[in-house]
TORKOL-572150 format. One record per residue: residue number from 0; residue in three letters; x, y, z of N, C-alpha, C, O in turn. Coordinates in steps of 0.2 Angstrom, whole numbers, plus 5000, padded with zeros to 4 digits. Layout:
REM TORKOL-572150
ATOM   k   r n.xx n.yy n.zz ca.xx ca.yy ca.zz c.xx c.yy c.zz o.xx o.yy o.zz
ATOM NUM ALA    X    Y    Z     X     Y     Z    X    Y    Z    X    Y    Z
...
***
This chain:
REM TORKOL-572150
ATOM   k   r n.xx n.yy n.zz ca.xx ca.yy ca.zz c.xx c.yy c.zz o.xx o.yy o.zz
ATOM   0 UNK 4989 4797 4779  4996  4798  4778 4998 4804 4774 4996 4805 4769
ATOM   1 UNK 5005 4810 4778  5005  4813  4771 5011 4812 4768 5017 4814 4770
ATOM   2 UNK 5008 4809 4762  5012  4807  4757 5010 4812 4752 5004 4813 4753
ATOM   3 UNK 5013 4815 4748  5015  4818  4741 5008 4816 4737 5003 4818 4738
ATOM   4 UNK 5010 4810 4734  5005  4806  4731 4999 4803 4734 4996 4798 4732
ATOM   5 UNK 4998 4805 4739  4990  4804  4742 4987 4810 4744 4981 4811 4743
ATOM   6 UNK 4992 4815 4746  4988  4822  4748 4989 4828 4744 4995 4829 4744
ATOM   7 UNK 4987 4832 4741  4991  4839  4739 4993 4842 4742 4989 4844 4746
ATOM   8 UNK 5000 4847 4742  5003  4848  4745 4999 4853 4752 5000 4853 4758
ATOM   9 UNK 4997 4856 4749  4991  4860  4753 4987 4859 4758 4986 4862 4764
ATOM  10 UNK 4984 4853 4755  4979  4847  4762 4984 4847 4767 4983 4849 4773
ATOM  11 UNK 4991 4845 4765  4995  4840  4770 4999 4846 4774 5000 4845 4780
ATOM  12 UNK 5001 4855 4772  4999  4859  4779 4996 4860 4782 4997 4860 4789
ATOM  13 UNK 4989 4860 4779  4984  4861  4784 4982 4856 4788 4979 4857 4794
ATOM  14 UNK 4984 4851 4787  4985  4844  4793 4990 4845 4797 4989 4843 4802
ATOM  15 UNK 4996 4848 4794  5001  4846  4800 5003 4851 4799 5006 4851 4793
ATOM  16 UNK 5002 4859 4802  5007  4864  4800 5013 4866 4805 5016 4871 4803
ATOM  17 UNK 5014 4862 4811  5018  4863  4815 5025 4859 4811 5031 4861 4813
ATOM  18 UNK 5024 4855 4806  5027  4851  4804 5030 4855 4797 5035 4856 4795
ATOM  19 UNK 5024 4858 4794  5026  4861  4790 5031 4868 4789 5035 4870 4784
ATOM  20 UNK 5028 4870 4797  5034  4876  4801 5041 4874 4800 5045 4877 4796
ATOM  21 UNK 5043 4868 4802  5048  4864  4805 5052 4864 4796 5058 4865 4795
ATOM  22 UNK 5048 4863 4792  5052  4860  4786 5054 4867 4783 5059 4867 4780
ATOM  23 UNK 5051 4875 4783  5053  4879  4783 5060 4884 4784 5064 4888 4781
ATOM  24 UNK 5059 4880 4792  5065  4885  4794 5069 4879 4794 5075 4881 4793
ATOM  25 UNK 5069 4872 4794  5076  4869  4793 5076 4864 4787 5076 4858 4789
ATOM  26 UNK 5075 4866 4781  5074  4864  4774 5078 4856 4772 5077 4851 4769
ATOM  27 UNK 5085 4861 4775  5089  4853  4774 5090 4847 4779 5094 4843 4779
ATOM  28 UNK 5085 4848 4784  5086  4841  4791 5080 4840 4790 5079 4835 4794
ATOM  29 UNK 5072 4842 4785  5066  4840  4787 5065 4838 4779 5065 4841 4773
ATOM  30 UNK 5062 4832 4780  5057  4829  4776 5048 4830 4779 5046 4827 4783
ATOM  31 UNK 5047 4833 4775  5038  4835  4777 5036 4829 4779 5034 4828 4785
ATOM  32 UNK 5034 4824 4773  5029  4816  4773 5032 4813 4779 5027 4811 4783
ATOM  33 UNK 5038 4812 4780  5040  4808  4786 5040 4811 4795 5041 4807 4799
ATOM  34 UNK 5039 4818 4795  5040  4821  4801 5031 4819 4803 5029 4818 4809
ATOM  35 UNK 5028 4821 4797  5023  4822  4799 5018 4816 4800 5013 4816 4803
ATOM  36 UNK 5022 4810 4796  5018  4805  4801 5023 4800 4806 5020 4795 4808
ATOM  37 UNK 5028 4802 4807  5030  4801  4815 5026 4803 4821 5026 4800 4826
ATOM  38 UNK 5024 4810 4819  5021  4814  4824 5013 4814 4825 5010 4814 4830
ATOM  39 UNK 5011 4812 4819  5004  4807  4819 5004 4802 4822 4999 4802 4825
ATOM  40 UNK 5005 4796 4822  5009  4792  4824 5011 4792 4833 5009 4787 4836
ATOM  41 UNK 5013 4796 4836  5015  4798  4842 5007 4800 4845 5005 4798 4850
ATOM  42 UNK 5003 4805 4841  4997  4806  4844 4993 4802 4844 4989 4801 4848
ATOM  43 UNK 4995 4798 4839  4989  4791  4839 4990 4783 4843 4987 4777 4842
ATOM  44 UNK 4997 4784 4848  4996  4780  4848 5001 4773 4846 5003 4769 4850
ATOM  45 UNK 5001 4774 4840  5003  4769  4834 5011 4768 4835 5014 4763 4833
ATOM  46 UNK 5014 4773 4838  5020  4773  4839 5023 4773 4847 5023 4779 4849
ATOM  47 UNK 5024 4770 4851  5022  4771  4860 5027 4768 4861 5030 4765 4857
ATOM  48 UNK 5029 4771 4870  5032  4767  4873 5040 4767 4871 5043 4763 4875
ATOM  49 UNK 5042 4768 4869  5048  4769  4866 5053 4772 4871 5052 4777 4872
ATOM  50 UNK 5061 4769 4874  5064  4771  4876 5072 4773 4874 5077 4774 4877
ATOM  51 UNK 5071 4774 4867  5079  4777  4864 5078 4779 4857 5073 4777 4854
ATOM  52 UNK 5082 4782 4853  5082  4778  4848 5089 4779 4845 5093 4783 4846
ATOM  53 UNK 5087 4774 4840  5094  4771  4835 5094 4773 4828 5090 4771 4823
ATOM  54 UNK 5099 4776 4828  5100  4779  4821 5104 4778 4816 5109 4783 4815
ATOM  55 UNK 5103 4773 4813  5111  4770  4810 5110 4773 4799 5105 4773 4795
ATOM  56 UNK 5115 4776 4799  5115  4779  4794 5114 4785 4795 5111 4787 4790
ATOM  57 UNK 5116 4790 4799  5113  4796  4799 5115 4802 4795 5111 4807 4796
ATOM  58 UNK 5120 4801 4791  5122  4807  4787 5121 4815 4791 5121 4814 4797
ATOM  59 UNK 5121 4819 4790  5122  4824  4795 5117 4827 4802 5117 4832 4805
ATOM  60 UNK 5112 4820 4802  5107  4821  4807 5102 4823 4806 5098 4825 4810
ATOM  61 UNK 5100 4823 4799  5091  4821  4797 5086 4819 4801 5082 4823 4804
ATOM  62 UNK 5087 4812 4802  5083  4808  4805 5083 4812 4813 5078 4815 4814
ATOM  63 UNK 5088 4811 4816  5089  4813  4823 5087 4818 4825 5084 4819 4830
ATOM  64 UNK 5088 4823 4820  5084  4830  4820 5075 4830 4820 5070 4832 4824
ATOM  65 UNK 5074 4826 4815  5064  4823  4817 5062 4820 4822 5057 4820 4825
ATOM  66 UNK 5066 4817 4823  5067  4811  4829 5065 4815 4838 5062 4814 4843
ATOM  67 UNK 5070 4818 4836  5071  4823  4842 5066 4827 4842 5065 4829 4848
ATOM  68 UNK 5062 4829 4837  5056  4834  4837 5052 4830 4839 5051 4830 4845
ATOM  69 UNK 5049 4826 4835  5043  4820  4840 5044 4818 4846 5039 4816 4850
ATOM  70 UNK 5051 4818 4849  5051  4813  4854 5058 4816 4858 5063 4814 4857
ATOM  71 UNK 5057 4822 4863  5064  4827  4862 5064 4824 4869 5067 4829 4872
ATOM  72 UNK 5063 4821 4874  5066  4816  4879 5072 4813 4878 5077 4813 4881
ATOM  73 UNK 5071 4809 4871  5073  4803  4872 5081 4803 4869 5083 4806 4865
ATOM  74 UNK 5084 4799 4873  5091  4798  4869 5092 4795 4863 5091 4789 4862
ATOM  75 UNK 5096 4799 4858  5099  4795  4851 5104 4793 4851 5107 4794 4856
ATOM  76 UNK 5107 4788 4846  5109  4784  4845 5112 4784 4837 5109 4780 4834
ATOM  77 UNK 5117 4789 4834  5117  4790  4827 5125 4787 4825 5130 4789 4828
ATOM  78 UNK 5124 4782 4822  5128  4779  4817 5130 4782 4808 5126 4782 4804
ATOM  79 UNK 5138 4786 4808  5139  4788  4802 5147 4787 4799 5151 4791 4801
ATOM  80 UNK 5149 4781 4796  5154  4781  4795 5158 4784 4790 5163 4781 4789
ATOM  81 UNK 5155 4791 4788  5160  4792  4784 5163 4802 4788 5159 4806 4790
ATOM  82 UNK 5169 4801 4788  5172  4805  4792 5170 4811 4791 5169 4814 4796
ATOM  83 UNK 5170 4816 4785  5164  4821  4784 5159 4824 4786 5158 4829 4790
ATOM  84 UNK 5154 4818 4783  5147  4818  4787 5147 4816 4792 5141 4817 4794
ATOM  85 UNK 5152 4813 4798  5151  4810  4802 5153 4819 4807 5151 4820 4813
ATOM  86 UNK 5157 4823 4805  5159  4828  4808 5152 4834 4810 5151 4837 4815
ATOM  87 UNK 5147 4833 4803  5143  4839  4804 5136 4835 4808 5132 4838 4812
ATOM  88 UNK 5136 4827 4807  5132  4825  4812 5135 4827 4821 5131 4829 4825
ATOM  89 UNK 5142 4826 4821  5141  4829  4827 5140 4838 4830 5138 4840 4836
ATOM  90 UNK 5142 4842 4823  5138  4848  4825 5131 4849 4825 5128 4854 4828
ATOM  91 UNK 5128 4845 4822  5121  4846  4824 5119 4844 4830 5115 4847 4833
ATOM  92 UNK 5123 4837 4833  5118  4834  4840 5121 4842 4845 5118 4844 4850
ATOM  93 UNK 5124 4845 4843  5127  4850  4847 5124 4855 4848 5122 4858 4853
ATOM  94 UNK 5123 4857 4840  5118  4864  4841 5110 4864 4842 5108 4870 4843
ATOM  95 UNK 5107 4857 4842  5100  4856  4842 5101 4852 4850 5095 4851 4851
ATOM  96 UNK 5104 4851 4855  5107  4848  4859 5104 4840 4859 5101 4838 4864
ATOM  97 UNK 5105 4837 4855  5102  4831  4856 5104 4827 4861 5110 4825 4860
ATOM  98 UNK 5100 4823 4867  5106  4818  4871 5107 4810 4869 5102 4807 4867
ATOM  99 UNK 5111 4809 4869  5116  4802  4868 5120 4802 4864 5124 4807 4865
ATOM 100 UNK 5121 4799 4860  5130  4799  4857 5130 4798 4850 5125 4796 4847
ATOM 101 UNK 5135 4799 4848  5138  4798  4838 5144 4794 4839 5148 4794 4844
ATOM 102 UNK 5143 4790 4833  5148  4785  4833 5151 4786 4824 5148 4788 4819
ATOM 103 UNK 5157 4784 4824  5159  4786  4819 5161 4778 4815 5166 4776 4812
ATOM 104 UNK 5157 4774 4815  5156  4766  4812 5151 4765 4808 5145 4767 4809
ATOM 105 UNK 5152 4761 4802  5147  4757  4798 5145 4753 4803 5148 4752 4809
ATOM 106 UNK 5138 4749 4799  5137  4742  4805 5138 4738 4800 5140 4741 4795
ATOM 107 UNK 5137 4731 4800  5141  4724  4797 5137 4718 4802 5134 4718 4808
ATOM 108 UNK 5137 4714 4798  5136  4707  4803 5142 4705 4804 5142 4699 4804
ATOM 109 UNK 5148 4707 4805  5154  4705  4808 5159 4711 4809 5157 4717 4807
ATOM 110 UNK 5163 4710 4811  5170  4716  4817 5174 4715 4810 5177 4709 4809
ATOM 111 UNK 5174 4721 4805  5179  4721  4800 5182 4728 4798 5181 4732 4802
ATOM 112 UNK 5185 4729 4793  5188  4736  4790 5184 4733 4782 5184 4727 4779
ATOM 113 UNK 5183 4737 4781  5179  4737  4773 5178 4744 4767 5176 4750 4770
ATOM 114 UNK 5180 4744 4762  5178  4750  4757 5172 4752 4757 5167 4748 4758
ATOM 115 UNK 5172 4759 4757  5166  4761  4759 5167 4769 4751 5170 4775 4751
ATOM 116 UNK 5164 4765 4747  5160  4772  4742 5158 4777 4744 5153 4777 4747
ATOM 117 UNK 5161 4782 4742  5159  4792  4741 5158 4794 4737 5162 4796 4733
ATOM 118 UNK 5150 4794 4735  5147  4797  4730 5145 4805 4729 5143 4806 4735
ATOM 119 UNK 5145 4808 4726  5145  4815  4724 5140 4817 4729 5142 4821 4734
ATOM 120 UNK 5136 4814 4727  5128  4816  4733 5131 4812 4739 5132 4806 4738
ATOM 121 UNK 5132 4815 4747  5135  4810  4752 5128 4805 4755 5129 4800 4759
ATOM 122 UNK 5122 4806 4752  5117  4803  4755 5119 4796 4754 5120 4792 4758
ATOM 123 UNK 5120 4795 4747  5123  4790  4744 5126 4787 4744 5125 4782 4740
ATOM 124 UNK 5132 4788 4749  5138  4782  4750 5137 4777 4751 5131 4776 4752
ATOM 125 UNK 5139 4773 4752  5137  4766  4753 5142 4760 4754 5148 4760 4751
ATOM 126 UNK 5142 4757 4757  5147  4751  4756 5147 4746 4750 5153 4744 4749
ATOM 127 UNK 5142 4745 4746  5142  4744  4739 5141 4751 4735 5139 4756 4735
ATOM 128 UNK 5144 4746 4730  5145  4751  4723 5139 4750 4720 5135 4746 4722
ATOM 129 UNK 5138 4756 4715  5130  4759  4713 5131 4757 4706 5135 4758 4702
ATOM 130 UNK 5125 4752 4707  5125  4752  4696 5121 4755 4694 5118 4752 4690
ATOM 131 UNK 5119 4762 4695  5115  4766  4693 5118 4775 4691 5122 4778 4695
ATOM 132 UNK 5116 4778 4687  5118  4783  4688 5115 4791 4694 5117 4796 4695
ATOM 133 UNK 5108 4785 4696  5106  4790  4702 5109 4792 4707 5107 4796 4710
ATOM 134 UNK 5114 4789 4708  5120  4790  4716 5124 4795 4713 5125 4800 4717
ATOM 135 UNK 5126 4794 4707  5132  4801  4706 5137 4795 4706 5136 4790 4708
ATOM 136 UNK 5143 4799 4702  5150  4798  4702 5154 4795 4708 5156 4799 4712
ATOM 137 UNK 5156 4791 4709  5163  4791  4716 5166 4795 4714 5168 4797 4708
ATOM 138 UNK 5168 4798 4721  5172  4804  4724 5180 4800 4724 5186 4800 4721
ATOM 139 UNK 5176 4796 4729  5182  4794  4733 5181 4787 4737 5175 4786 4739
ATOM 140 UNK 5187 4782 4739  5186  4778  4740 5188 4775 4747 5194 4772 4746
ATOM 141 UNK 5185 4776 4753  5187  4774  4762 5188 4768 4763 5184 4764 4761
ATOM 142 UNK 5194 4768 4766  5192  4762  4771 5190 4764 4778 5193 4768 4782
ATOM 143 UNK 5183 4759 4780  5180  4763  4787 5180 4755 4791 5183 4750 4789
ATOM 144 UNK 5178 4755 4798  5178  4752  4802 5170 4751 4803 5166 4755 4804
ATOM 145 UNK 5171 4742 4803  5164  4739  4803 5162 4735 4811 5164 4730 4813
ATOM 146 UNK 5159 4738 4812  5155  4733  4816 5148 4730 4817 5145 4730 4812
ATOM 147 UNK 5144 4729 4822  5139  4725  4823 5132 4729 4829 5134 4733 4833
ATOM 148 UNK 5129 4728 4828  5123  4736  4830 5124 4730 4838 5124 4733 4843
ATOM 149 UNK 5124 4725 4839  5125  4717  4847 5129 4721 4847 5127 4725 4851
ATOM 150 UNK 5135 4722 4846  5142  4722  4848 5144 4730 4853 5148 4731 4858
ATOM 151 UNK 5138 4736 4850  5138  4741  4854 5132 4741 4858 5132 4744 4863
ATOM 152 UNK 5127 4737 4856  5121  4737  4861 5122 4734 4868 5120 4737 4873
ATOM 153 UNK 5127 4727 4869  5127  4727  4875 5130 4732 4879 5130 4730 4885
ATOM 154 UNK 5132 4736 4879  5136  4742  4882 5130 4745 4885 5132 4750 4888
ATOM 155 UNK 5122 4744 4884  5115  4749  4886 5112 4746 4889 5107 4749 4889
ATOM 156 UNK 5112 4740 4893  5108  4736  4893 5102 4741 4896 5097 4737 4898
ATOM 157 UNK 5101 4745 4897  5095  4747  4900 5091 4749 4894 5085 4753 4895
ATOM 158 UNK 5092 4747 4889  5087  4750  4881 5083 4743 4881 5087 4738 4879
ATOM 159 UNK 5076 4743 4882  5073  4737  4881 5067 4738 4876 5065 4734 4872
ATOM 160 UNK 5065 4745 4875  5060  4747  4869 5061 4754 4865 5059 4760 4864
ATOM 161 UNK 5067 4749 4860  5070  4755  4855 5067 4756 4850 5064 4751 4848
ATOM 162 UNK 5067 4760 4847  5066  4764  4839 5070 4762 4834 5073 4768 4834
ATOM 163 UNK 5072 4759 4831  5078  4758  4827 5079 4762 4819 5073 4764 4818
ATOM 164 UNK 5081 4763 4816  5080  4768  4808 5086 4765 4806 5091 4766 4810
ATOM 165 UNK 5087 4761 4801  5092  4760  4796 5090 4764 4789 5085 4764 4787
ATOM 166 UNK 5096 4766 4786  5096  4769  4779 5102 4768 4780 5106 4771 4784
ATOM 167 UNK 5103 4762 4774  5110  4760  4774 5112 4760 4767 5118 4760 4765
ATOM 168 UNK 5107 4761 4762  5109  4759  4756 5112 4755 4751 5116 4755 4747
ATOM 169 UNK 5104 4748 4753  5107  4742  4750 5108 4738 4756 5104 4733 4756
ATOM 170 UNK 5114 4739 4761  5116  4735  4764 5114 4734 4771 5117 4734 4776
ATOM 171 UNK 5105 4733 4772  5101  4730  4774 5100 4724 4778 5097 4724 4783
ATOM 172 UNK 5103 4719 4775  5101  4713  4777 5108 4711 4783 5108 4709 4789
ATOM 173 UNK 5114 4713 4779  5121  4713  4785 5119 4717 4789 5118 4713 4794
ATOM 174 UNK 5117 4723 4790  5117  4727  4797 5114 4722 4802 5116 4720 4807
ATOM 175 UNK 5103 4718 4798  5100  4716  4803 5104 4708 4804 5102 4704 4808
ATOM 176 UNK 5109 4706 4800  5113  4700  4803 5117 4700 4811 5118 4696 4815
ATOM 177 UNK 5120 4709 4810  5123  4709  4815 5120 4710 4821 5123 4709 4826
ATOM 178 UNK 5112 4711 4820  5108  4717  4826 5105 4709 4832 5104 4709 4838
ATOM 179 UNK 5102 4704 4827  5098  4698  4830 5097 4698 4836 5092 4695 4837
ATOM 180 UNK 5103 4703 4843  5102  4699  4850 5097 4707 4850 5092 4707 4852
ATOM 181 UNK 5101 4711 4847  5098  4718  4849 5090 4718 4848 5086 4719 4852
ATOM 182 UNK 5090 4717 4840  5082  4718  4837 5076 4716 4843 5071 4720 4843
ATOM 183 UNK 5077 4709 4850  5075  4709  4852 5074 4714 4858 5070 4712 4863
ATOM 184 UNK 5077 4719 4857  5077  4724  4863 5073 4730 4859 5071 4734 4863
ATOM 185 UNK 5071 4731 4852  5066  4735  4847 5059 4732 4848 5056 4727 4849
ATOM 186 UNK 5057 4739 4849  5046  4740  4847 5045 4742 4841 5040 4740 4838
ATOM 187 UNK 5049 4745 4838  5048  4749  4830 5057 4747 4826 5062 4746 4829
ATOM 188 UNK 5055 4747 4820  5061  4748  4816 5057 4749 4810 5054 4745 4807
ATOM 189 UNK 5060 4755 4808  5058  4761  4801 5065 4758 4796 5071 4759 4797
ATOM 190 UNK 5063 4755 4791  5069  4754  4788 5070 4755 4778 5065 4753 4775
ATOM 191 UNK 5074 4758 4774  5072  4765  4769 5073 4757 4765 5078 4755 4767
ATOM 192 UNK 5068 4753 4760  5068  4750  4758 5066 4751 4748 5062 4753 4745
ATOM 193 UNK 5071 4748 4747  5070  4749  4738 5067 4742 4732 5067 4736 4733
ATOM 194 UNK 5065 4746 4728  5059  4742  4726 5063 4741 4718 5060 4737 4714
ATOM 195 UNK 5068 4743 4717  5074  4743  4712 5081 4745 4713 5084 4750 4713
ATOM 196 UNK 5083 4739 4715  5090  4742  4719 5096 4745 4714 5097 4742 4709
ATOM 197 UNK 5098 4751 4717  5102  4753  4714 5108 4753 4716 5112 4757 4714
ATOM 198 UNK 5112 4748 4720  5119  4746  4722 5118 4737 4721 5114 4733 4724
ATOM 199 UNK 5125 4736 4717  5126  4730  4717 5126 4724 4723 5129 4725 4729
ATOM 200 UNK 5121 4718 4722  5120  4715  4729 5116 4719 4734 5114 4717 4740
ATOM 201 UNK 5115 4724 4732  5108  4726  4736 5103 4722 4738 5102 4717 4735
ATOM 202 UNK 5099 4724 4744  5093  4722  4746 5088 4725 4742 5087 4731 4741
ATOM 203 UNK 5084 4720 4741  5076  4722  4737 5072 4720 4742 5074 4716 4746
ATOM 204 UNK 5065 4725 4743  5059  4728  4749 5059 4719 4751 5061 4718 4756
ATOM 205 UNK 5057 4715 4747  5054  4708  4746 5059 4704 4754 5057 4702 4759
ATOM 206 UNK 5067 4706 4752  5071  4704  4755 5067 4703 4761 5065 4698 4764
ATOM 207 UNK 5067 4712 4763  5070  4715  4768 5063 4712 4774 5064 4710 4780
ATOM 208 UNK 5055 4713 4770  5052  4714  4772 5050 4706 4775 5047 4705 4780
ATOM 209 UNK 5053 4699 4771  5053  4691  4773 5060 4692 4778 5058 4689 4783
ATOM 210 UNK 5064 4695 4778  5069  4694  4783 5068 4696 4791 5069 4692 4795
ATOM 211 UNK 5065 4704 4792  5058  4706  4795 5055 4703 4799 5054 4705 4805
ATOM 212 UNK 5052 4695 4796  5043  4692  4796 5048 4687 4802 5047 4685 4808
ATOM 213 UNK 5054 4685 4799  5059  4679  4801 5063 4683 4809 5064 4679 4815
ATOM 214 UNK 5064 4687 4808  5065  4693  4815 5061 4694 4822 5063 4695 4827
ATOM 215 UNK 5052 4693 4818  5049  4693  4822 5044 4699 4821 5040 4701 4825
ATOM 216 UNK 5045 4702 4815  5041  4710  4815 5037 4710 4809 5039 4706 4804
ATOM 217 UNK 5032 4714 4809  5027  4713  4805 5028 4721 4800 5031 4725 4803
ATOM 218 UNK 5026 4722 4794  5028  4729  4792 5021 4732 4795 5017 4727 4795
ATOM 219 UNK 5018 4737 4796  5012  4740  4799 5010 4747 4793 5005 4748 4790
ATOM 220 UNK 5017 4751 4793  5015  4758  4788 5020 4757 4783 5024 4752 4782
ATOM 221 UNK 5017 4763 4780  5022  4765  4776 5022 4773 4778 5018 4778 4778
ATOM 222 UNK 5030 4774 4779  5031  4782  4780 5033 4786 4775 5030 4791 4774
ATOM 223 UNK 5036 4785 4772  5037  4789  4767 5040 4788 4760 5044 4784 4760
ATOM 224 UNK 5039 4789 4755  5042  4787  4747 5046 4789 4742 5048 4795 4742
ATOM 225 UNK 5047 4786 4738  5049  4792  4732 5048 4789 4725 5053 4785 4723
ATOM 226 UNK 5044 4790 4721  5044  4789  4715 5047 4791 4710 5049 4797 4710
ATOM 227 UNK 5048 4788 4704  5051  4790  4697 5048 4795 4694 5046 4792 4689
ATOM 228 UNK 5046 4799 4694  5042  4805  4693 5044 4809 4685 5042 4813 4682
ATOM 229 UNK 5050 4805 4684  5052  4806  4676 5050 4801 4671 5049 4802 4665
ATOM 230 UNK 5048 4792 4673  5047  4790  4668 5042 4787 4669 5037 4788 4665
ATOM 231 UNK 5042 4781 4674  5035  4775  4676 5032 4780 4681 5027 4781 4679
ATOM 232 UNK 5033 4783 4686  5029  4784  4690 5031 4780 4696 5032 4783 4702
ATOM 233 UNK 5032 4775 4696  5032  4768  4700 5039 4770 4706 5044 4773 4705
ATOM 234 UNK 5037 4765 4712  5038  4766  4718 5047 4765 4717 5049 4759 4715
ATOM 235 UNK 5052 4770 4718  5057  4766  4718 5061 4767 4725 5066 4765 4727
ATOM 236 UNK 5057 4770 4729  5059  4767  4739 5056 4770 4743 5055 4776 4743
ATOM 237 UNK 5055 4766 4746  5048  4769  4753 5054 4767 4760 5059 4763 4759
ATOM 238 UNK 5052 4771 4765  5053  4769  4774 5045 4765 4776 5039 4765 4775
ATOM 239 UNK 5048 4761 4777  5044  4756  4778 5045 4756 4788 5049 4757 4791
ATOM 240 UNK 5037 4753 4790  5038  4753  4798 5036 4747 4799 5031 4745 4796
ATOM 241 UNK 5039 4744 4806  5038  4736  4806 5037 4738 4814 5039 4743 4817
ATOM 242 UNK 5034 4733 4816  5032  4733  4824 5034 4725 4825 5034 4720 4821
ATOM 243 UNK 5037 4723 4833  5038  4717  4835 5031 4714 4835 5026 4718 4837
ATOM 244 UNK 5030 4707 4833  5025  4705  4836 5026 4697 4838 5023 4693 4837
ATOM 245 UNK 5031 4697 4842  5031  4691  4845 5036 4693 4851 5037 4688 4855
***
């Protein structure tokens, strides 16, 4: 796997350097550790089959943009409700030509209007508030439109082996409350899981990963992390990958 803290930085070019190419020239849409074991992953196998993918949380098209590297067939599927980020995500599906669609919605286990937090850093917004000072300051405070990942998904029915990727921040367990008919339509879901939650009522990894088991999905890897590298050292959120096994 190249992780940071398994490989030095150096090994893990010369493992992956088309990936490393990639994080070069587009700094701000690539994460090294995660591109590159997607892409491993796709050669090995471990990742297959796959007809779509779904990208709820996208912020300006990260995800969508790796996504589309490893697997530049397939159509996306980028969920970002904050109207902002939700604008630069559509210049990107534009100038990278990605195909499938952007939606300008949170997801929710129910059809709502809810506040929705703007923190300094946009990675961060959230539908819950941060009791942390990691998130930054609120900006500002939206109201956006909620809905449920079932509620857009039957409008595809021809998606029967999706990829799914949540980074929601916290609000983990509502998205997979609303997704239950869809999930069964997923082979993979990559989900960014915290091991100290930093939003009030958040999900902890424990949650997400027994919620998961209950789902029907088993966790298989781990894609990428990020540790406290100022004080413990210790794990404070991985992408975690689950595969269906029932």
């Amino acid at each position: 796997m190249f992780l940071d803290n398994l490989l030095p930085n150096f090994t893990a070019v010369i493992a992956a350097p088309l990936c490393f190419v990639k994080r070069v020239r587009f700094p701000t849409m690539v994460s090294f550790g995660l591109l590159a074991n997607l892409s491993k992953m796709r050669d090995k196998n471990v990742i297959s089959k796959i007809d779509s993918i779904w990208d709820i949380g996208a912020n300006h098209g990260q995800f969508a943009f790796m996504a589309h590297s490893v697997w530049p067939a397939l159509p996306i599927y980028s969920f970002e409700p904050d109207p902002n980020s939700y604008h630069k995500l559509q210049e990107n599906f534009k100038k990278f030509s990605f195909t499938g669609k952007t939606f300008c919605y949170a997801l929710s286990d129910k059809v709502e209007s809810k506040q929705f937090y703007c923190y300094d850093d946009n990675v961060n917004n959230s539908l819950l508030e941060s009791n942390s000072h990691v998130s930054g300051a609120v900006n500002e405070f939206r109201t956006v439109d909620c809905t449920t990942l079932d509620s857009v998904a039957r409008n595809y029915p021809e998606v029967t082996s999706a990829f799914l990727k949540l980074d929601v921040q916290g609000f983990e367990l509502a998205v997979l409350a609303g997704s239950t008919i869809f999930l069964k339509q997923c082979l993979y879901v990559q989900i960014e899981v915290s091991f100290s939650p930093t939003y009030i009522g958040g999900a902890h990894a424990g949650e997400i990963i027994l919620a998961m088991r209950q789902y029907g999905f088993e966790c298989i890897d781990i894609l990428d992390l990020l540790r406290d590298k100022v004080k413990s050292n210790k794990i404070i959120e991985a992408d975690l990958l689950f595969k269906r096994c029932n």
